[in-house]
C-alpha positions in Angstrom: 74.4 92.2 102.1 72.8 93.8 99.0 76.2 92.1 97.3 73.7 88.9 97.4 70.8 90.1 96.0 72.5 91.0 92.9 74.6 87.8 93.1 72.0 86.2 90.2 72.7 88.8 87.8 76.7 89.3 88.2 76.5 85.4 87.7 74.4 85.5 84.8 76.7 88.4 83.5 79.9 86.5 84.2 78.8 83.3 82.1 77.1 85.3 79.5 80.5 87.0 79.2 82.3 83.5 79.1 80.4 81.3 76.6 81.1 84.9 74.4 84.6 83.5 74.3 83.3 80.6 72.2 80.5 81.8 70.5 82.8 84.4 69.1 85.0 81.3 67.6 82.9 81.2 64.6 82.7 84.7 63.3 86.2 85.4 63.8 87.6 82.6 62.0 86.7 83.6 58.6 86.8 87.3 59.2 90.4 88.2 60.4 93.1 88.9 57.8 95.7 86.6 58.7 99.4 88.8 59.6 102.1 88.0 59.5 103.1 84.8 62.2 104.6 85.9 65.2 104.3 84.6 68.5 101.1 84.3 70.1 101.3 86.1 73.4 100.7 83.7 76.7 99.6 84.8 80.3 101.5 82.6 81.4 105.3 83.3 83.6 108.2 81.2 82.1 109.6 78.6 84.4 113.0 78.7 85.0 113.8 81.9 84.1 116.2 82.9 86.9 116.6 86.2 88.8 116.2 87.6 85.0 113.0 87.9 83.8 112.4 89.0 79.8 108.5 88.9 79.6 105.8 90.0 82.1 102.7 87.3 83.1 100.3 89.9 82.7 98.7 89.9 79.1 98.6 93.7 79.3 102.3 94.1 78.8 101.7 93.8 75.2 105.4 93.8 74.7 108.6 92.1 76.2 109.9 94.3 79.0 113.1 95.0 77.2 110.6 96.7 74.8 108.4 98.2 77.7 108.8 102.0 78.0 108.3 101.6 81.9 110.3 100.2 84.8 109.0 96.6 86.0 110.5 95.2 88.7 110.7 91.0 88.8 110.8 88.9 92.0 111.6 85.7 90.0 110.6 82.1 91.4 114.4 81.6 91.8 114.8 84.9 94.1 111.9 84.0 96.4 113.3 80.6 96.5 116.8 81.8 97.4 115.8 84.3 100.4 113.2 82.0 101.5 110.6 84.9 102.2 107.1 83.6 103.1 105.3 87.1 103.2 104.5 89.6 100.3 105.9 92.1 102.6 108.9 90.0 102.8 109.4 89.7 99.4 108.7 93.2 98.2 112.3 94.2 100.7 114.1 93.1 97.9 112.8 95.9 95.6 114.2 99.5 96.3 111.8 101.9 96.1 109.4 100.5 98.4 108.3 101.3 101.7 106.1 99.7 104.4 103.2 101.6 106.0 101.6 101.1 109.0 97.9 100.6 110.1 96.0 101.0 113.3 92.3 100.8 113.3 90.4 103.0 110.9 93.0 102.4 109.0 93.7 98.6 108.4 96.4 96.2 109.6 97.8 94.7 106.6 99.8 95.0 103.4 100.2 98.5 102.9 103.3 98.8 100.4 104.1 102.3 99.1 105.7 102.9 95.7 108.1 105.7 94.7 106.2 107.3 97.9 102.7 106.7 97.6 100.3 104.8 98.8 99.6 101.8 96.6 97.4 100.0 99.2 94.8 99.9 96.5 96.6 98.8 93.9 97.3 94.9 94.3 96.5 92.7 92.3 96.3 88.5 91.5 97.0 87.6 87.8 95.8 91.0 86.5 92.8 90.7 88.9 92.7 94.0 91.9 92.7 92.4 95.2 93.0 95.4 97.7 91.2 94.1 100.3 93.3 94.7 103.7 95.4 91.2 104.4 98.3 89.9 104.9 99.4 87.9 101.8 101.6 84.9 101.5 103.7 83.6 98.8 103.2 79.8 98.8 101.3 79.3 95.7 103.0 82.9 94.4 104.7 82.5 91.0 106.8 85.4 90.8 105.7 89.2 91.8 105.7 91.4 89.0 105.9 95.5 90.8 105.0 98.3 87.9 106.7 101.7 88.9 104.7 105.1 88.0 101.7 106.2 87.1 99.5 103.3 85.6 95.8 103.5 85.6 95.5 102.7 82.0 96.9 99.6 82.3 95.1 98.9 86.2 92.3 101.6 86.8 91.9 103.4 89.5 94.5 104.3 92.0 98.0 102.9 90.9 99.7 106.7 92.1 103.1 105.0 92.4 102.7 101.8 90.8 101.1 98.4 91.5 102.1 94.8 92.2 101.0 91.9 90.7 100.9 87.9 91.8 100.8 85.7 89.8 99.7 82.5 90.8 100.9 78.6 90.5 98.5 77.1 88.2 98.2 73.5 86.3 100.6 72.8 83.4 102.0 70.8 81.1 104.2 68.1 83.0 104.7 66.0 86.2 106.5 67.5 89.1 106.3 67.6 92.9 107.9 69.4 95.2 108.3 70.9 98.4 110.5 72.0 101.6 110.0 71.1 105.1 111.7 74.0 107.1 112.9 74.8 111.1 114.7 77.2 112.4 115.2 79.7 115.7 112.3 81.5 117.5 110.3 78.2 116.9 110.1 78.4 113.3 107.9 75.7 111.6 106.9 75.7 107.7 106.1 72.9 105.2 105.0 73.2 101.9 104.1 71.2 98.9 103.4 71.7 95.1 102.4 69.4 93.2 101.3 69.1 89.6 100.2 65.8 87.3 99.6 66.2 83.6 97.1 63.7 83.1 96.9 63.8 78.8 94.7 64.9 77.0 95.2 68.4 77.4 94.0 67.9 81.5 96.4 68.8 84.6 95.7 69.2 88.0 98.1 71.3 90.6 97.7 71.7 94.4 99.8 74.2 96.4 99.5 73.5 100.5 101.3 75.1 103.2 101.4 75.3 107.0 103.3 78.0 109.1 104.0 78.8 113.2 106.7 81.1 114.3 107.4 83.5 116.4 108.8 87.4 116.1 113.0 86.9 116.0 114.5 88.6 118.6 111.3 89.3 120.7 110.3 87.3 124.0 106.8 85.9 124.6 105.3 88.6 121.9 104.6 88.4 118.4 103.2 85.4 117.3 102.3 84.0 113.5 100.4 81.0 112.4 98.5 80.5 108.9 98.0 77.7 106.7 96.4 77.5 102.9 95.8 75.3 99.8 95.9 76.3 96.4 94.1 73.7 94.0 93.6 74.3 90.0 92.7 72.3 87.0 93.0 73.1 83.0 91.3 72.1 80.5 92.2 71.8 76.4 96.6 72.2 77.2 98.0 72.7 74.0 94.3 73.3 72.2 92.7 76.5 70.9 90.4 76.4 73.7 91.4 76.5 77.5 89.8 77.0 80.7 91.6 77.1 84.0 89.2 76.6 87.5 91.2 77.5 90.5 90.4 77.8 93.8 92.8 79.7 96.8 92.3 79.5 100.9 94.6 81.0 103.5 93.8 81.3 106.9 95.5 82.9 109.1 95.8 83.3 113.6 98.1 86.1 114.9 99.1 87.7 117.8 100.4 90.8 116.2 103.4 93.2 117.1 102.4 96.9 118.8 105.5 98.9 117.9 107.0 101.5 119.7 106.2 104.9 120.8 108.5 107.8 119.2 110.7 110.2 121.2 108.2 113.1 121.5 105.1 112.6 122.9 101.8 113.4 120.5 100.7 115.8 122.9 104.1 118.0 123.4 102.8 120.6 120.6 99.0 119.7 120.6 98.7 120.8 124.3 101.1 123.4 125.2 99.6 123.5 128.6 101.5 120.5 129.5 105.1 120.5 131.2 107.6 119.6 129.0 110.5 121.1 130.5 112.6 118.7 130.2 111.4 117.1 127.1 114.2 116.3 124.7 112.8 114.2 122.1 114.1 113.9 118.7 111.0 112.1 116.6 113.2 108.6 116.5 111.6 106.0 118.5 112.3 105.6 122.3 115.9 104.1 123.4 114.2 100.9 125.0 115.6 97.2 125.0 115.4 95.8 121.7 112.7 93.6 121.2 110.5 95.3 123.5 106.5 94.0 123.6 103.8 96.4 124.8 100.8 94.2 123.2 98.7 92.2 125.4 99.3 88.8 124.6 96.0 86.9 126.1 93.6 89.9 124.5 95.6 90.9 121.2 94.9 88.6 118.2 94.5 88.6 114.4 92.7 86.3 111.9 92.2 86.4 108.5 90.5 84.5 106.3 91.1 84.8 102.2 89.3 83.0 99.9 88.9 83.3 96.0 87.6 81.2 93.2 88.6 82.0 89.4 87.3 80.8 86.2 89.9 81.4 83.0 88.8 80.7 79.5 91.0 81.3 76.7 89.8 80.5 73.0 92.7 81.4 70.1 90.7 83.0 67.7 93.4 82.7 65.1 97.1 82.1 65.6 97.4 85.7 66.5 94.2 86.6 68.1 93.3 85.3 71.9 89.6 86.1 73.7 89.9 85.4 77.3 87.8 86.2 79.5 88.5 85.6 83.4 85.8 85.6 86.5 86.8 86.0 90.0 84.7 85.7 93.4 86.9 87.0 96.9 86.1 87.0 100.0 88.4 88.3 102.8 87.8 88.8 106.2 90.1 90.6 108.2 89.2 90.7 112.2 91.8 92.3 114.9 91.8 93.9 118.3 96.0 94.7 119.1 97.6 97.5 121.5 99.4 99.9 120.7 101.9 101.9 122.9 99.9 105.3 121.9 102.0 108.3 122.9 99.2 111.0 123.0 99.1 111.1 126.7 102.3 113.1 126.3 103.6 110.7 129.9 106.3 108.3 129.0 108.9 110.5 130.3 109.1 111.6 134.2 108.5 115.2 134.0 110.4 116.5 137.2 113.8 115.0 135.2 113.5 114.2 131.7 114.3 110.8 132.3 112.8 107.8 130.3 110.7 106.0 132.7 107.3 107.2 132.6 104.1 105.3 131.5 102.5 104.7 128.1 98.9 104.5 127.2 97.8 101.1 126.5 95.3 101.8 123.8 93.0 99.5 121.9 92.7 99.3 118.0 90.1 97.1 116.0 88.5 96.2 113.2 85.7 93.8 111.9 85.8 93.7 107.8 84.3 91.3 106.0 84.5 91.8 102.2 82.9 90.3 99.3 84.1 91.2 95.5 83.3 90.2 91.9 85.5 90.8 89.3 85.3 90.2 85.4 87.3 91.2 82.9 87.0 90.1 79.0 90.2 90.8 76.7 91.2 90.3 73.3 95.1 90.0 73.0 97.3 89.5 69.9 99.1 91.0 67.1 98.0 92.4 63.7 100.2 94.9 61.0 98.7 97.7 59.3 101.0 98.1 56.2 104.6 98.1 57.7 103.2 98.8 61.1 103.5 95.4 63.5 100.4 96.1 66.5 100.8 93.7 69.7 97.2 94.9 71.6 95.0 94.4 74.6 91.5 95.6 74.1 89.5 95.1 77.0 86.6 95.7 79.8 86.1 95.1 83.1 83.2 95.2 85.9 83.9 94.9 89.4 81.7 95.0 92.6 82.9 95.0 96.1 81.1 95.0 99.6 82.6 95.9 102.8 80.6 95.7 106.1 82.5 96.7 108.9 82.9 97.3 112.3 85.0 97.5 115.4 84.9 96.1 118.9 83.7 97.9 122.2 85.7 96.7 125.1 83.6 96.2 128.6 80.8 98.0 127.0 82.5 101.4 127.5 84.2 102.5 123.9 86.5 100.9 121.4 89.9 102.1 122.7 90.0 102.9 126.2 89.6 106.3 126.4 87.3 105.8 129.3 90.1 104.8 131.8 92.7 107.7 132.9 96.0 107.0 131.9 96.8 107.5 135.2 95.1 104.3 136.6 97.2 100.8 135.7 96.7 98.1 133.1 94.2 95.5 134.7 92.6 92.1 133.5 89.7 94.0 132.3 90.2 97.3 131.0 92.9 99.2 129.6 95.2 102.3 131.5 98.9 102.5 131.1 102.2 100.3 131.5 105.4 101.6 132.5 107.0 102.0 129.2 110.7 100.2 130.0 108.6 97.0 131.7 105.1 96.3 130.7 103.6 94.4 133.0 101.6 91.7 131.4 97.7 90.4 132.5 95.8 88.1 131.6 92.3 89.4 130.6 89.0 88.8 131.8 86.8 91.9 130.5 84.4 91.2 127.8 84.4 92.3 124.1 81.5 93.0 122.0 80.4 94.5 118.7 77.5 96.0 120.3 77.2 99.7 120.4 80.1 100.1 117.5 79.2 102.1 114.7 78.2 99.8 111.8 79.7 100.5 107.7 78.0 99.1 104.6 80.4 100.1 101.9 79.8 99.0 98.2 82.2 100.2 94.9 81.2 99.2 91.7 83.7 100.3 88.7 83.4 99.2 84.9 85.6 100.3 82.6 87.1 99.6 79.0 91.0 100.3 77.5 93.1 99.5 74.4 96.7 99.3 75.1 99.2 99.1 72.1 102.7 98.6 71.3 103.5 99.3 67.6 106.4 98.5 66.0 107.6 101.1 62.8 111.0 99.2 62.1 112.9 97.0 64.3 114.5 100.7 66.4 111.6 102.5 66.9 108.4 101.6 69.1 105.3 103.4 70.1 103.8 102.6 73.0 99.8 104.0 73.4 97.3 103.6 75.9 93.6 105.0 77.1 91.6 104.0 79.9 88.2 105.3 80.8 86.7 104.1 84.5 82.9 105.1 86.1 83.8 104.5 89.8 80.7 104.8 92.5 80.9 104.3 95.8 78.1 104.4 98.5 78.8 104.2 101.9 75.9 103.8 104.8 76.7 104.3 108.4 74.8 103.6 111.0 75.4 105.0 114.7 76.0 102.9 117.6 75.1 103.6 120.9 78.1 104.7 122.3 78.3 107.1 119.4 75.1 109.6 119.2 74.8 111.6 122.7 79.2 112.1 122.6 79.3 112.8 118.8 80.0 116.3 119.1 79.7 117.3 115.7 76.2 115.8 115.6 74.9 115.9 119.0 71.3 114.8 117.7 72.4 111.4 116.4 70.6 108.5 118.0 71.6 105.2 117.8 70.0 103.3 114.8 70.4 106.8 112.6 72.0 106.1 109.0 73.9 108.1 107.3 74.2 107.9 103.4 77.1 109.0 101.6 77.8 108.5 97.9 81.0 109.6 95.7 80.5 109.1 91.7 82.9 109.7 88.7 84.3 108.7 85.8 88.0 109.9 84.0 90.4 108.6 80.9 94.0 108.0 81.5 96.7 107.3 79.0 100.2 106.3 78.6 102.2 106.8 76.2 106.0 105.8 75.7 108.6 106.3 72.5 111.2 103.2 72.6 114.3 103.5 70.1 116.6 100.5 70.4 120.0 101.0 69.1 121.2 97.5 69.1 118.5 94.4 69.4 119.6 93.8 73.2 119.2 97.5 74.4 116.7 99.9 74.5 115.9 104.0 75.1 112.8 105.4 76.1 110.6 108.2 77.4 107.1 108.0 78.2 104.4 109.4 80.2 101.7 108.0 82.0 98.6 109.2 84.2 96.8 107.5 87.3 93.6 108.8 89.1 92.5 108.1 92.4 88.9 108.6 93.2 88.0 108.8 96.7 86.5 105.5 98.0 89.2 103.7 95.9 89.9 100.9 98.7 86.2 100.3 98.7 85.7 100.5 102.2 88.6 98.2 103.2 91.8 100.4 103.3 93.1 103.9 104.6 91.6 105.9 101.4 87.9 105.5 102.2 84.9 107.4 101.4 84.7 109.4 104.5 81.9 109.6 107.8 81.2 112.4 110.6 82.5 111.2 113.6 83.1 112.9 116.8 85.6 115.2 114.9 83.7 115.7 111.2 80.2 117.1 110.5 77.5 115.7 108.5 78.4 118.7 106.2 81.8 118.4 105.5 81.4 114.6 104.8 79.1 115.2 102.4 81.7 117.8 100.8 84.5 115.7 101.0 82.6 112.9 99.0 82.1 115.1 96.4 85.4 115.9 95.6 87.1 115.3 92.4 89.7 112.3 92.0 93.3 112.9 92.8 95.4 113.2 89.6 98.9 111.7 89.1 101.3 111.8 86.1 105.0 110.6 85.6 107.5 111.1 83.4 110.4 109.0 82.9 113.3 108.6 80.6 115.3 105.3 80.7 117.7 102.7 79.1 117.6 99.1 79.6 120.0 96.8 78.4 120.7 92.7 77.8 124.1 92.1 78.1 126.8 89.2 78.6 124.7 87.2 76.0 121.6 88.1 77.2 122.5 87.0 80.9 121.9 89.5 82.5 119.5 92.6 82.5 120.9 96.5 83.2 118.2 99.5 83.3 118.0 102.8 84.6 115.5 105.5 84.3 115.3 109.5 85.8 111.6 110.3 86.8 109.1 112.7 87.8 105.3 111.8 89.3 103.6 114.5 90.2 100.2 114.8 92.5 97.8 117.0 92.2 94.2 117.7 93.1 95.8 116.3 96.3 92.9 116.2 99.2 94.1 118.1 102.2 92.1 119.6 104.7 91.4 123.5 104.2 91.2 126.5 106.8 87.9 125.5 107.9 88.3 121.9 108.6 86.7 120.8 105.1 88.3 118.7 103.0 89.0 120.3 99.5 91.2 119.0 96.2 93.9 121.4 97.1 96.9 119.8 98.1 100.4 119.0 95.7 103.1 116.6 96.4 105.8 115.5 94.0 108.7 113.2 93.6 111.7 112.9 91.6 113.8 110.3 91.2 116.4 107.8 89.5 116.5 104.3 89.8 119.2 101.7 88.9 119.0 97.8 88.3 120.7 94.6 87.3 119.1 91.4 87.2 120.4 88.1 85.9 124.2 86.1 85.8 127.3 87.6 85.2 129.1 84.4 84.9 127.2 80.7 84.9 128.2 80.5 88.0 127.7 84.2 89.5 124.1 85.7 90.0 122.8 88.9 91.0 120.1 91.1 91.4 120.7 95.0 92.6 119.4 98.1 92.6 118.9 101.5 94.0 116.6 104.2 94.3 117.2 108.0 94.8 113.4 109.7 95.5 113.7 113.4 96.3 110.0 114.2 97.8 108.7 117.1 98.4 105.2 118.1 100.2 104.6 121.0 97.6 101.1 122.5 98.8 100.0 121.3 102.0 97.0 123.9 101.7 96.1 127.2 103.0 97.6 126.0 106.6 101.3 125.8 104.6 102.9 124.3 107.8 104.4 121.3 105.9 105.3 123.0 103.0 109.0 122.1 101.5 109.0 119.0 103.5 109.9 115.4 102.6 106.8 113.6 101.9 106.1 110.8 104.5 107.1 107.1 104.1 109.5 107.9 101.5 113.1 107.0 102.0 115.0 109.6 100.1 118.0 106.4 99.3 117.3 103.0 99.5 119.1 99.7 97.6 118.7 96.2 97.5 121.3 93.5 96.8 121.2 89.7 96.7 123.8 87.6 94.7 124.7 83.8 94.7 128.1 82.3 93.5 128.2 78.2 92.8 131.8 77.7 94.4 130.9 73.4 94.1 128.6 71.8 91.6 127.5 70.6 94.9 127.4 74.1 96.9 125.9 77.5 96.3 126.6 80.2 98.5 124.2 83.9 98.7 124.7 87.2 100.6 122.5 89.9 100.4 121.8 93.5 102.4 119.2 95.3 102.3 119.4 99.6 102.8 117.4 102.2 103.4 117.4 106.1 104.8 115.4 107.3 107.4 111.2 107.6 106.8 108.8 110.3 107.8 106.0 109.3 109.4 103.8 112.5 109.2 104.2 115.4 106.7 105.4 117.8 109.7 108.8 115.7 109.7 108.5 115.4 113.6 108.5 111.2 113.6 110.6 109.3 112.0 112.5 105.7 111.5 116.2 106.5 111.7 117.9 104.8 108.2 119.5 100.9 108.3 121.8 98.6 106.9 120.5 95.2 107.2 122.5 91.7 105.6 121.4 88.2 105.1 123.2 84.9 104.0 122.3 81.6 102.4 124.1 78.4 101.6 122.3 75.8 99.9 123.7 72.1 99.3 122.6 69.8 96.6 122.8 66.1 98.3 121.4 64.7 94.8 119.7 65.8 91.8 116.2 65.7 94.0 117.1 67.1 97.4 118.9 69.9 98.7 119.6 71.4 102.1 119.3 75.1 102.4 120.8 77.5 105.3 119.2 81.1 105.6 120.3 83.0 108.1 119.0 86.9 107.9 119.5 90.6 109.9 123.0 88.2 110.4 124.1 91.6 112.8 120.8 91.5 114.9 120.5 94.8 113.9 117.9 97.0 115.0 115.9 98.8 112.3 112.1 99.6 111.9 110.1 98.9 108.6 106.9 101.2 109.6 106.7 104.6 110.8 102.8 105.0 111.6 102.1 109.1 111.3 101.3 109.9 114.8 102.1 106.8 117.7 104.5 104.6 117.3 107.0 102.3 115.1 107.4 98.9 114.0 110.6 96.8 114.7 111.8 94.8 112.8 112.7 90.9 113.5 116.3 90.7 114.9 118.5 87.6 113.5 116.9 84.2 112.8 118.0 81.4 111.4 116.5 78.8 109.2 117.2 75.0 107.9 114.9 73.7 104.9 115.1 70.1 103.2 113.7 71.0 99.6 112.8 68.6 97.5 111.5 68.0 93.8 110.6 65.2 91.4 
């Protein structure tokens, strides 16, 4: 990869960028006018905090979110502890708002969270840090998760349409502690973990996170299958000293036999290819009625493994008591490799067409993906507070550089082509190639064929972005607050593709490709974005805002590891619209929002609610003649409700709901999907969880989760129907050290599905499971 080449300098860059931290010690010491003492700001998550949470991990909230003219959304320690969620995806069901999209091969199987409707794919991030590579994340050395709602590219760069979520990670401390849970339950459930942390004086402590994980899909037989394990070590330097520096180190591998979904109730083909009979067609875009739990993968081919790796170095030097220079370094490297079937419905043949009856055949098609991704992050910030006359300033004035390398690839099965288009769907599954299985039984095989990278089309991706903001809050009395921000990014991408074998003679668009022939694409630009936010708070506990914010999204923004990539001629594309489409300008969002928050019951627990707007524009859409153009407009409005925290010391809760009227406002000169709902966007959705402590000895939690039915594709044709789903826990405290906890979730075995993929199929959801934990802690 070029990535090493240049590794000396980024290196060189990143220290040089680090020992400024301490050089800068000197000069700034003498040279700041001292304000007035407040508290110095920490990047740091409290401990204990609760299902309430009053101040943000990430430095660039540069004020408490009671104070913060934007909705935040908190998955405290003690939530994820409560519902016992293992998975980001997991966790992020107990947010409204949210939606799950699906992948398939071009565009990657993994965490693929929208936010108030779009995509935010690209917009994840690890203590401040972007880490969109495509993966499945896990929570075992997760903190808390911090989700930003709206339009927020000057706070996170590029992309962030909806929002963005931030992890923040366990990391050494002050103190001793260990602890742990060791964790069975039904479908062969099996998790341990362990955390444990040792202050060894003198301003050093060490902390390890480990975990190990196996189960299998609730309610499915012989399908699905999970199994990942990690470790999460980190040591800091100077505790409780004006200089600090954190090394930290994370590892999660993971081996998967991954779910295929469902296809929908009208076949891909019924309006594609009108030549076909579908007299007796009565689909209604919901996913076939088959058994519940239903497995169409093939189990000895289908597999995922992941591998995520990162290394961080932290250094934080208090220039004064207000004034903090930290500067933070990151390497990733994720590697995400799959092959999995999917029920695709294209062949138009899953029902009998003599009687409309459900018993046809299904195409078992393959999906896959080789990515192997390698980024450098660093980011240098100066955080504190200062006044200017009666004006109190708490700031973030940074810069950042990042540079991230995709190579990528897919795999060709029996030497013929990636997915199986070479067998008729009329010829059966066998043990080496692919065909169709009768979509009520699919027959399983083992496999014997061969798989190889070899004649695959090969991607070099790189993205480099650097850019520098100032975000403000600035207090003019203790009722009115001004919040201000500006963000200026230069984003480049270059993409080189190289053409297999399989793909120069059938590439219809470019019939002279050869194998071996490159192709070099490039997209370049640079934009501002701002934020600003007027806060009046009435009493001290409450607060009234408005605000509005900006986000752009450059095309390329996943760099090469997502579904918003720089885009390549293919069978379907020409050399010349590529080239156009990688010269468009960056999509442009906005919101506007209007919102209260509130600390009430003695600051126990937190109310807010806001009205919004985010609009889309410079949308890319594809034009009349099959180019690819900034013409497209999507909006969505919306209000949003919440309550976090106790209403009694014994009662907890955390709620909310989410109203989001979408609306597919140009679709382009075509203006077939005009006026409809925007897809994966569920127009109601709320969240509930709440514990009551009926026994010192005995906590009891019920929570449901609720959502309307999701578009899969902008023609409103495909769709997840809308769900209830409930969970319970019951935790018992056998001593001050140990308790046993009870989680039993989807307590109805209902069926629902979480992702509704735009053109084949569905993904169902796990039915009821139950799980027993020991946790412990010293």
């Amino acid at each position: 990869m070029s990535f090493i080449k240049t590794r000396k300098k980024i290196v060189s860059t990143a220290i040089a960028s680090s020992l400024s931290v301490m050089a800068t010690a000197a000069i700034a010491q003498d040279g700041v006018t001292q304000a007035q003492q407040l508290e110095t700001i920490r990047t740091k998550a409290t401990a204990e905090q609760g299902l309430k949470v009053d101040t943000s991990a990430n430095s660039k909230f540069v004020a408490p979110l009671l104070d913060t003219p934007k909705s935040v959304s908190v998955i405290s320690k003690q939530l994820i502890a409560d519902t016992q969620v293992t998975t980001l995806s997991d966790a992020l069901r107990t947010v409204p708002g949210i939606t799950l999209g699906a992948g398939e091969g071009g565009n990657p199987n993994g965490d693929r969270p929208f936010i108030r409707g779009y995509n935010s794919e690209s917009s994840m991030y690890v203590d401040g840090v972007r880490n969109s590579s495509s993966q499945n994340r896990e929570m075992f050395a997760v903190e808390q998760v911090e989700v930003t709602k709206g339009s927020a590219s000057a706070m996170g760069g590029a992309g962030t349409s909806g929002g963005s979520i931030n992890m923040i990670s366990k990391v050494a401390k002050k103190g001793d502690f260990l602890e742990g849970s060791v964790a069975g339950g039904t479908d062969n459930y099996q998790r341990i973990t362990l955390d444990g942390n040792k202050d060894f004086g003198n301003g050093i402590a060490a902390r390890v996170a480990v975990m190990g994980h196996h189960n299998e899909k609730a309610g499915q037989d012989d399908g699905a299958e999970y199994k990942r394990a990690g470790i999460a070590p980190s040591i800091t330097f100077g505790l409780d000293t004006p200089t600090r520096a954190t090394l930290a180190y994370y590892y999660l591998k993971t081996d998967d036999t991954p779910d295929s979904g469902i296809p929908y109730n009208n076949p891909f083909s019924a309006n594609a290819d009108p030549s076909k009979d579908f007299t007796h067609w009565n689909g209604n875009g919901k996913p076939i009625d088959v058994k519940q739990g239903i497995y169409y993968g093939w189990k000895d081919r289908d597999f995922q493994k992941q591998e995520n790796q990162a290394g961080t170095i932290k250094l934080e030097h208090d220039l004064t008591d207000e004034l903090t220079l930290t500067n933070t370094a990151v390497y990733n490297n994720s590697k995400n490799d799959y092959l999995w079937t999917n029920p695709d419905d294209s062949k138009g043949n899953i029902y009998d067409k003599s009687n409309g009856a459900l018993t046809g055949n299904v195409w078992a098609r393959a999906n896959s993906r080789i990515a192997d991704t390698d980024t450098f992050t660093d980011q240098l910030a100066l955080t504190g507070k200062f006044n200017t006359g009666a004006l109190k300033h708490s700031f973030n004035l940074g810069a950042e550089y990042s540079d991230q390398e995709t190579d990528r690839t897919q795999y060709i099965i029996n030497g013929k082509d990636a997915t199986g288009t070479s067998y008729a769907c009329g010829s059966a599954v066998t043990s080496t190639g692919p065909g169709c299985v009768n979509v009520n039984n699919p027959e399983r095989y083992g496999f014997n064929g061969t798989l190889s990278t070899q004649g695959a089309d090969q991607y070099n991706i790189q993205s480099k972005s650097t850019s520098v903001y100032f975000l403000d809050s600035i207090e003019f009395n203790p009722q009115w607050i001004l919040d201000l921000g500006v963000r200026w990014d230069k984003f480049e991408t270059d993409q080189v593709m190289t053409y297999g074998a399989l793909n120069s003679a059938v590439t219809a668009a470019k019939p002279t490709a050869k194998a071996g022939d490159k192709l070099k694409l490039n997209s370049d630009s640079d934009f501002f974005n701002y934020q600003a936010g007027l806060t009046f708070k009435p009493r001290e506990n409450g607060s009234v805002y408005i605000s509005y914010a900006t986000s752009a999204n450059p095309v390329g923004v996943d760099g090469g590891d997502g579904s918003e990539g720089i885009g390549a001629p293919g069978r379907n594309t020409s050399e010349e619209q590529a080239r156009a489409m990688n010269n468009l300008k960056p999509e442009e969002v906005k919101t506007y929002e209007l919102g209260t928050k509130w600390d009430v019951l003695n600051d126990r627990l937190n109310l807010t609610a806001a009205i919004f707007r985010t609009e889309k524009e410079n949308t890319r859409a594809t034009d009349a003649d099959n180019f690819t153009r900034n013409i497209g407009e999507t909006r969505v409005d919306g209000i949003e409700l919440g309550a976090n925290g106790n209403i009694t010391d014994k009662w907890a809760v955390s709620a909310g709901y989410t109203y989001l009227d979408s609306e597919l406002v140009d679709d382009g000169p075509k203006e077939t999907n005009e006026g409809n709902q925007v897809q994966n966007v569920a127009k109601n959705s709320a969240t509930l969880w709440t514990t009551y402590q009926v026994l010192p000895q005995l906590n009891l939690g019920v929570g449901a989760v609720a959502m309307d039915k999701v578009y899969g594709n902008a023609a409103n044709t495909k769709f997840v129907p809308g769900y209830v789903r409930y969970d319970a826990m019951a935790r018992y405290n056998v001593n001050k050290n140990v308790d046993l906890q009870l989680n039993v979730n989807n307590l109805s075995d209902k069926r629902y599905f979480t992702k509704a993929y735009a053109s084949h199929y569905a993904t169902e959801a796990e039915g009821r499971s139950a799980v027993l934990s020991v946790n412990f802690k010293y």
